[in-house]
C-alpha positions in Angstrom: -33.5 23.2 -39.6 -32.8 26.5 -41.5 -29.1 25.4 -42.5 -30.7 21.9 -43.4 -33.3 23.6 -46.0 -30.5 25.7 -47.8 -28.3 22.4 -48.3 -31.4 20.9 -49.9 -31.9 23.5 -51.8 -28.1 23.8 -52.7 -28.0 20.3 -53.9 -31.3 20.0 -56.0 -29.8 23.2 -57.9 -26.5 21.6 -58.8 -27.7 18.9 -61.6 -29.6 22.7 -63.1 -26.9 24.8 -63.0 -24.7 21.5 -64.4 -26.4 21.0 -67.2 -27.5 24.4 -68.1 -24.1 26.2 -67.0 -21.3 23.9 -66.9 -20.7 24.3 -71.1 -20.9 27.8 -71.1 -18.2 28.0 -68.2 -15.6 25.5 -69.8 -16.6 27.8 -72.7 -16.2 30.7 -71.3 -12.6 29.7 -69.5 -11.4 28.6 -72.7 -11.6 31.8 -74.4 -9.9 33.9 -71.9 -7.7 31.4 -70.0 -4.8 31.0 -72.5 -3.2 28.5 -70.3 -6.5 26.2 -70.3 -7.1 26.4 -73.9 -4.3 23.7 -74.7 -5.0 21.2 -71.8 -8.6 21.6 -73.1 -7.7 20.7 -76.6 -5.4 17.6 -75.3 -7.9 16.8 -73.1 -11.4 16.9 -75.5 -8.7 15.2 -78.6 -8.2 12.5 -76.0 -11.7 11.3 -75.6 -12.8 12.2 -79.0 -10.4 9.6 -80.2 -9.4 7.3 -77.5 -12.2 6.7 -74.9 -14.6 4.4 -75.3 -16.0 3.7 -71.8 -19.7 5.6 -72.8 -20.2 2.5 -74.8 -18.3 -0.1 -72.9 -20.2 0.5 -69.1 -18.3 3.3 -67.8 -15.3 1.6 -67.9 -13.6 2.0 -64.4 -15.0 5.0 -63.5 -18.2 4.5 -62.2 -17.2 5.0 -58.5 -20.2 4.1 -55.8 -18.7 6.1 -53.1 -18.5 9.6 -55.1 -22.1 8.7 -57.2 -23.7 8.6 -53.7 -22.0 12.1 -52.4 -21.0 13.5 -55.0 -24.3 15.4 -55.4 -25.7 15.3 -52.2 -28.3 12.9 -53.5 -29.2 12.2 -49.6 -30.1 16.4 -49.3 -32.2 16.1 -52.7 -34.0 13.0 -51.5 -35.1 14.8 -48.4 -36.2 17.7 -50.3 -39.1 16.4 -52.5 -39.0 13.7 -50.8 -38.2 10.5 -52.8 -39.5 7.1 -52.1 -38.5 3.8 -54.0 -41.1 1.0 -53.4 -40.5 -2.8 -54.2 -43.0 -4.7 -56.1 -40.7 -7.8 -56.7 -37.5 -9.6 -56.4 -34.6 -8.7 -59.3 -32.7 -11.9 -58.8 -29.1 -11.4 -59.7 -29.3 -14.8 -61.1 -32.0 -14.4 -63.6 -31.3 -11.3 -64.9 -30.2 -9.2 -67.3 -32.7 -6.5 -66.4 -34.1 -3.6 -69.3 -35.8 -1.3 -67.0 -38.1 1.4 -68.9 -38.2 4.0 -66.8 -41.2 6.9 -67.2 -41.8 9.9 -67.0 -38.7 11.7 -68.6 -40.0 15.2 -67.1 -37.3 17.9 -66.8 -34.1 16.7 -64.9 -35.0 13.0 -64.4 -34.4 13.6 -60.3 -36.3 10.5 -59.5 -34.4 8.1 -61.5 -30.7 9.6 -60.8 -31.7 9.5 -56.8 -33.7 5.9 -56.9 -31.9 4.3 -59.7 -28.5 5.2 -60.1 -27.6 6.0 -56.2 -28.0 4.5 -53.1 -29.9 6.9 -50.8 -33.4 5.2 -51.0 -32.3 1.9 -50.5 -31.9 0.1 -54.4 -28.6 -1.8 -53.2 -30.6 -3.3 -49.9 -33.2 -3.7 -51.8 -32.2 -5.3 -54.8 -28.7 -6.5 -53.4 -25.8 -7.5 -56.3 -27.8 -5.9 -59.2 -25.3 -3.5 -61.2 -27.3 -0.6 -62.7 -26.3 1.8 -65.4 -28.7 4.5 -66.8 -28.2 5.2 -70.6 -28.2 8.9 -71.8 -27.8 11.1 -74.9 -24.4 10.8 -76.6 -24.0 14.8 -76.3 -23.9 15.0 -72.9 -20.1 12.7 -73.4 -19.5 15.5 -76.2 -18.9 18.1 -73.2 -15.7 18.1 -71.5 -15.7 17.5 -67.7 -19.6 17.3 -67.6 -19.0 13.5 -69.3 -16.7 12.8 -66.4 -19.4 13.0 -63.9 -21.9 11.1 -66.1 -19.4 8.3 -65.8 -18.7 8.7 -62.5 -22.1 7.9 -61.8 -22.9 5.3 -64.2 -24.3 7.2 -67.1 -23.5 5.2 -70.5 -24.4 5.8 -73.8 -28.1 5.3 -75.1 -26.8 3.4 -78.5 -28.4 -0.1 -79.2 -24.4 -1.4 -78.9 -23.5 -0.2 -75.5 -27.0 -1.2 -74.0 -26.2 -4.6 -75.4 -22.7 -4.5 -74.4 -23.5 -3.8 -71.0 -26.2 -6.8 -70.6 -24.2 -8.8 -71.8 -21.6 -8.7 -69.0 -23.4 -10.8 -66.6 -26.7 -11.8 -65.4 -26.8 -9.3 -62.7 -26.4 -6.3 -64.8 -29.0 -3.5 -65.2 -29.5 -0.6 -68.0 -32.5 1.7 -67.5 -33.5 3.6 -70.6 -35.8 6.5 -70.1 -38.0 5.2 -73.3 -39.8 8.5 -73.9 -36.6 10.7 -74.0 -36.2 13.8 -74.6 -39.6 14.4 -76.5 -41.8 13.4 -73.3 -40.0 16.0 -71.5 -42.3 18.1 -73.4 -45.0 16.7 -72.2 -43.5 17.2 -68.2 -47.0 20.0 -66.8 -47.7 19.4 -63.9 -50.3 17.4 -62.5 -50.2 15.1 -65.8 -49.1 11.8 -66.3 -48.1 11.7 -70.3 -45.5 9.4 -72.1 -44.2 9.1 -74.9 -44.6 5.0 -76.3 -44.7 5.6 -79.8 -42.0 4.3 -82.2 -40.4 3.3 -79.4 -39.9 -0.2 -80.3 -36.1 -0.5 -80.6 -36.5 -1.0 -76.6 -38.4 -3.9 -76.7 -36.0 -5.3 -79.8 -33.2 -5.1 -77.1 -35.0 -6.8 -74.7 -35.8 -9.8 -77.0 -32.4 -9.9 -78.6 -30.8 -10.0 -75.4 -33.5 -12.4 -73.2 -33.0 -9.2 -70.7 -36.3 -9.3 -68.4 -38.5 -5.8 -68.5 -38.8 -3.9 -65.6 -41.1 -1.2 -66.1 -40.5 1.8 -63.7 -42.8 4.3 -63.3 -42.0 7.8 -60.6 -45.6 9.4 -59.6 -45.0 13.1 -58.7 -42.0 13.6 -61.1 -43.9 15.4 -63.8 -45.3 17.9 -60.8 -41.5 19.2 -60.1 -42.0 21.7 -62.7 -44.0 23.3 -65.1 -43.3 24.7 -68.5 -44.5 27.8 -71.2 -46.0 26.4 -73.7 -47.6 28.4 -77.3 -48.4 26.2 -80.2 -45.0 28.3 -82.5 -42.7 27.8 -79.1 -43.9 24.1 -79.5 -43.0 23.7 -83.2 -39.3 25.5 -82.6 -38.5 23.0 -79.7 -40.1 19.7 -82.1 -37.8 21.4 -84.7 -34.5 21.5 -82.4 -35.7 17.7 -81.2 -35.3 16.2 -85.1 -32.5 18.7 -85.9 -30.5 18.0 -82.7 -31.9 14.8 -80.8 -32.6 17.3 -78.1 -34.9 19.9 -77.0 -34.9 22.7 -74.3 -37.7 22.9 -72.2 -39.1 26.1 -70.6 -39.3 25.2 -67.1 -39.7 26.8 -63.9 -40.1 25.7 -60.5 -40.9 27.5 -57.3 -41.2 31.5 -57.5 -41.0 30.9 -61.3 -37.0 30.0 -60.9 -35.0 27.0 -61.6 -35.7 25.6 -58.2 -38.0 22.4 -58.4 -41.0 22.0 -56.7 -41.5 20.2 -52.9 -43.4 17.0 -54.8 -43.3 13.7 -53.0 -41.8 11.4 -55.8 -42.7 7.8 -55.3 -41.0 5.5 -57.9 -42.1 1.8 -58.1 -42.1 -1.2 -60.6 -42.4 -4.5 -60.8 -40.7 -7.3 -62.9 -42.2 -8.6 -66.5 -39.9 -11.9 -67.8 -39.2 -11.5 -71.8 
């Protein structure tokens, strides 16, 4: 049971340490690794010019055997736990599907483990629907980091590749977390805020597309962390959000660390024809 609890443990910190980390180590070996720097430089030239597969559906990397091991989504299931309910049927037949998926809060656990993998049961569930989950352009800026996006079905937030991606059959999926990066801000816990507001480029897709809403909503999410919060510290990180697109939460977790809360996430939502 002991050995169980650190795997957990292991695997809920590796999406952290990831994205907080992972550029400051490619950083870091690219300094003092002189045989690195050049492959690095092929390497980031490569993508910078050449691939297009954030905006065309992953291309052919999304792989379904490493998106549902890779991270040991099983061991972070089983250590909030997560739940995914279904409300209704997502007929591979009448699709596309825009699924709005709320709340942000810090790492978006709930809608990597329920959406994008396999552990709580969304291909039994909702059998030949093909699911992406559209993200910031920057995380495709970072070398290595964008590989695993892709790997697990990340694509690019832009209007274009949503589109693309719906338009490739009337199974396919694309969940857009509509709130972004700005409701992470609002991630306390105990609280249930989103961000709605100007947020109507979502519902434009939806319509220009005929994709059918699924709004998703994941109770206990916003409970997996808490945050500092002064009104200047608040200004600075709106600041960085309009400069930057992003922001950087204060967060900590159990024992004030970057370990998440033991929260029991259920995610459920239910189908709304455009």
């Amino acid at each position: 049971m002991f050995h169980k609890r650190i795997i957990q443990l292991i695997a809920v910190l590796i999406p952290v340490l990831v994205l907080t980390m992972g550029p400051l180590v490619v950083l870091t070996l690219s300094l003092s690794t002189t045989l690195f720097r050049p492959v690095l430089l092929v390497y980031v030239a490569w993508y910078a010019l050449f691939d297009r597969d954030p905006w065309k559906g992953g291309g052919n990397r999304v792989n379904d055997v490493l998106k549902n091991r890779l991270y040991l989504p099983e061991h972070i299931r089983d250590y909030f736990p997560q739940e995914l309910h279904k409300e209704a049927d997502l007929d591979p037949e009448n699709g596309p599907y825009l699924m709005g998926l709320h709340p942000h809060g810090i790492i978006c656990y709930s809608h990597f483990v329920n959406v994008l993998t396999d552990v709580t049961g969304f291909k039994s569930l909702f059998p030949s629907i093909d699911r992406r989950i559209a993200t910031l352009n920057i995380i495709f800026l970072f070398p290595f980091i964008r590989e695993l996006a892709l790997i697990h079905g990340l694509i690019s937030v832009e209007k274009n590749s949503i589109k693309y991606w719906l338009s490739r059959g009337r199974n396919k999926a694309v969940g857009v977390v509509i709130g972004g990066a700005a409701e992470s801000l609002e991630c306390f816990e105990g609280t249930n805020r989103i961000v709605l507001k100007k947020r109507k480029g979502f519902f434009k897709v939806a319509l220009e597309t005929g994709a059918a809403l699924v709004p998703i909503y994941s109770f206990g999410e916003t409970s997996l962390w808490n945050q500092m919060s002064h009104p200047m510290l608040y200004k600075l990180q709106k600041a960085l959000l309009r400069l930057c697109g992003f922001t950087i939460p204060l967060a900590y977790g159990r024992w004030y660390t970057l370990i998440p809360r033991q929260q029991r996430v259920v995610t459920v939502g239910t189908l709304q024809p455009c």
